[in-house]
C-alpha positions in Angstrom: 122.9 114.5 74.1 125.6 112.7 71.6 126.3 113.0 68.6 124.9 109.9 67.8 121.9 109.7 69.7 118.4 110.4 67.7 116.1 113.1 69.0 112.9 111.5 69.7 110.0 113.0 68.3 106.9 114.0 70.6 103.1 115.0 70.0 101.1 116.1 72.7 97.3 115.8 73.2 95.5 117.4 75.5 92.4 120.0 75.8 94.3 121.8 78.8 96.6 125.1 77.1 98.2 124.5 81.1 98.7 121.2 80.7 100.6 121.3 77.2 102.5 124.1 78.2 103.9 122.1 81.3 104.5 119.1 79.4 106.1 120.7 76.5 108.4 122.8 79.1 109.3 119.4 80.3 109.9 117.4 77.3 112.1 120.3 75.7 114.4 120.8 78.8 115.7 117.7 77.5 118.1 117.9 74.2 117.0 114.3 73.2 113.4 115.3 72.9 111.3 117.0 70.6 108.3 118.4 70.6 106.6 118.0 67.0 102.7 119.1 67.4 100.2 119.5 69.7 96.5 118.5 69.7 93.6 119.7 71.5 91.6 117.2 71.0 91.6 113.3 70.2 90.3 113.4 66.7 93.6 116.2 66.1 95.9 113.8 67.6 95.1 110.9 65.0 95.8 113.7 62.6 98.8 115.0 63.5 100.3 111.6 64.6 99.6 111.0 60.7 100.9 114.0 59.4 104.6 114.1 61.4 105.0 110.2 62.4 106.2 111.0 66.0 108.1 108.2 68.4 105.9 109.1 70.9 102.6 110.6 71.4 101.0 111.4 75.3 97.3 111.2 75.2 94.9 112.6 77.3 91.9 110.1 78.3 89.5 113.0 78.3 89.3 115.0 75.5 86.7 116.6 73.3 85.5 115.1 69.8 87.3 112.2 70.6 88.7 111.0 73.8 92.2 109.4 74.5 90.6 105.5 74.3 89.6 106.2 71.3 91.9 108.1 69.8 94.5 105.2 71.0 92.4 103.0 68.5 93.0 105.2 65.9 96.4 105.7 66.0 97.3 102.2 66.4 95.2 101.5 63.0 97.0 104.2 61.3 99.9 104.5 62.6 101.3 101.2 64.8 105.0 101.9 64.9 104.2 105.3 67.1 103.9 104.2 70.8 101.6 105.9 72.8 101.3 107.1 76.4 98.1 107.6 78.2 97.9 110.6 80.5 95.7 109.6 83.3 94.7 109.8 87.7 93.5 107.9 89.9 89.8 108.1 89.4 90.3 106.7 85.8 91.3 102.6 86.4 89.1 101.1 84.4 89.8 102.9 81.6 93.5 102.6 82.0 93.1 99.1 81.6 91.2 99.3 78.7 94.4 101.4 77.2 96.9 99.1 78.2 94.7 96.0 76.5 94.5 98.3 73.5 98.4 98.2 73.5 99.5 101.3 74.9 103.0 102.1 75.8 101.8 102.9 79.3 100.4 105.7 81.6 101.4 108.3 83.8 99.6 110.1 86.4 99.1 113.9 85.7 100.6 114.7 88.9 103.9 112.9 88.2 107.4 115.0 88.7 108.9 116.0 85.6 112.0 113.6 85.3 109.4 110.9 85.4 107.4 112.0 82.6 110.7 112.5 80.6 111.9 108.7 81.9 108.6 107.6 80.5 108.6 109.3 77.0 112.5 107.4 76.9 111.2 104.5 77.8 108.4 104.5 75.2 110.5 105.2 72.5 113.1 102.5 73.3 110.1 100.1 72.8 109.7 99.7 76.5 106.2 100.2 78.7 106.6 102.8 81.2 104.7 101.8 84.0 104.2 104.3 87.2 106.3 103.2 90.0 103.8 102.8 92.6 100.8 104.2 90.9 100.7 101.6 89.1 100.9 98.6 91.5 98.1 100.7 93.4 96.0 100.8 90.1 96.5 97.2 88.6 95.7 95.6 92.3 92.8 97.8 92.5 91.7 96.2 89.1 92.5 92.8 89.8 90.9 92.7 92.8 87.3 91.3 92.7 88.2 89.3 89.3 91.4 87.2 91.1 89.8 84.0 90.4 89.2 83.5 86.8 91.7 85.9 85.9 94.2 84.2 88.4 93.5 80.6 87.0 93.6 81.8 83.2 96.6 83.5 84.3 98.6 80.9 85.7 97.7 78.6 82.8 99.8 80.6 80.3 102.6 80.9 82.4 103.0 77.1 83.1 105.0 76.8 79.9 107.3 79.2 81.1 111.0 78.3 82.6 111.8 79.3 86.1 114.0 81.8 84.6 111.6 83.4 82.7 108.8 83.2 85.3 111.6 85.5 87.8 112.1 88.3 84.8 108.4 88.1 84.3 107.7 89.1 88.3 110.1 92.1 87.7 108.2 93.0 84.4 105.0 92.6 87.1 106.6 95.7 89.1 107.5 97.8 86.6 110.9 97.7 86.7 113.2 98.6 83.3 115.1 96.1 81.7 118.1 98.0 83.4 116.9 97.3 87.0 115.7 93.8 86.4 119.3 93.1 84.9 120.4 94.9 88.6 118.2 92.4 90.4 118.6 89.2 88.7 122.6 90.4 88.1 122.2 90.2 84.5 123.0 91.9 81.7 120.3 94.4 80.2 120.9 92.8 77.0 120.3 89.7 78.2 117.0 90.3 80.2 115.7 92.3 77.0 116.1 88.5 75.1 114.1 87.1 77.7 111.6 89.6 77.5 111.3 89.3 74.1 111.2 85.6 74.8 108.4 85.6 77.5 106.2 88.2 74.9 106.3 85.3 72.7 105.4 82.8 74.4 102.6 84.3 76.3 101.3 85.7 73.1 101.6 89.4 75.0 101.6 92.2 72.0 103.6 94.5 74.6 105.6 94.5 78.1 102.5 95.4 79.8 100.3 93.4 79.1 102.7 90.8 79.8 102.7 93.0 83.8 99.3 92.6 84.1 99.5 89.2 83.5 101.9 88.9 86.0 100.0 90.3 88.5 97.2 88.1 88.0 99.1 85.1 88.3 100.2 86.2 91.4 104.2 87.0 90.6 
């Protein structure tokens, strides 16, 4: 880490002492991150969230007293600068859908390999969504499947307004790729795709870089 860069600041939920404990081995090992607090349960999250105003909290979906969904409500109510990442696996779609609407930062299978969970957590708190490479094309297209048609048509109505330009950065944002990579594939700057992204947010009335994926996918990007 420089001298310059901030240390981001990290709480934890989850009802598993294993699971924290991995995670917070993982988080730590890098010099840039910090963990802050850890909750057992969603209704401690909120709290904690509150009390130490983290960059980043990683929320379990199932958790006693209150689960993640939930406790994703809350801290948006109480707390909407802190972006939040939504442990999650496969069995658990429908409810990663309902995070992402909610205006989550993202998820991450439980299962991922460490430098992916520390890439996410980065991601997060650069104001990016950190979606699964992968999981999560295997998870939207299971979701989208069966709705295609309305969602599709609804879909491709909101991105008629958009330039050819911004309908090309919005495919990439449909894969998951960083603003770094899309820059790599449409040999732009990173600065300058992070314009159009903020752009396309805009326009499409998206509250976050996910949402504005999802819609991609459903229009068929």
């Amino acid at each position: 880490m420089t001298g310059s860069e901030a240390v981001i600041r990290v709480v934890i939920a989850d009802d598993e002492p294993l699971i924290r404990a991995g995670i917070r081995m993982i988080l730590t090992s890098d010099p840039s991150i910090e963990v802050v607090a850890e909750a057992v349960n969603g209704r401690e999250a909120v709290e904690l969230v509150r009390a130490h105003a983290p960059d980043v909290v990683l929320l379990d979906i199932q958790m006693p007293l209150m689960d993640g969904l939930a406790a994703l409500g809350e801290v948006r109510r109480v707390a909407p600068g802190v972006r939040a990442l939504v442990l999650t696996t496969f069995g658990e779609r429908d409810n990663v859908l309902r995070a992402l609407s909610q205006g989550g930062a993202g998820f991450l299978l439980k299962d991922s390999a460490p430098a992916e969970l520390i890439q996410a957590v980065r991601a997060a708190a650069a104001g990016d969504a950190y979606l699964s490479p992968g999981a999560t094309r295997h998870v939207v297209d299971q979701l989208v499947s069966g709705r295609a048609a309305a969602r599709g048509e609804e879909a491709r109505r909101r991105i008629a307004e958009l330039s050819e330009r911004e309908r090309g950065v919005l495919a990439l944002l449909g894969e998951g790729l960083s603003n770094a990579d899309a820059g790599r594939r449409l040999h732009m700057s990173e600065a300058t795709v992070k314009t159009y992204v903020s752009r396309i947010l805009a326009k499409l009335e998206c509250e976050n870089r996910v949402q504005a994926a999802l819609l991609a996918r459903d229009a068929g990007l």
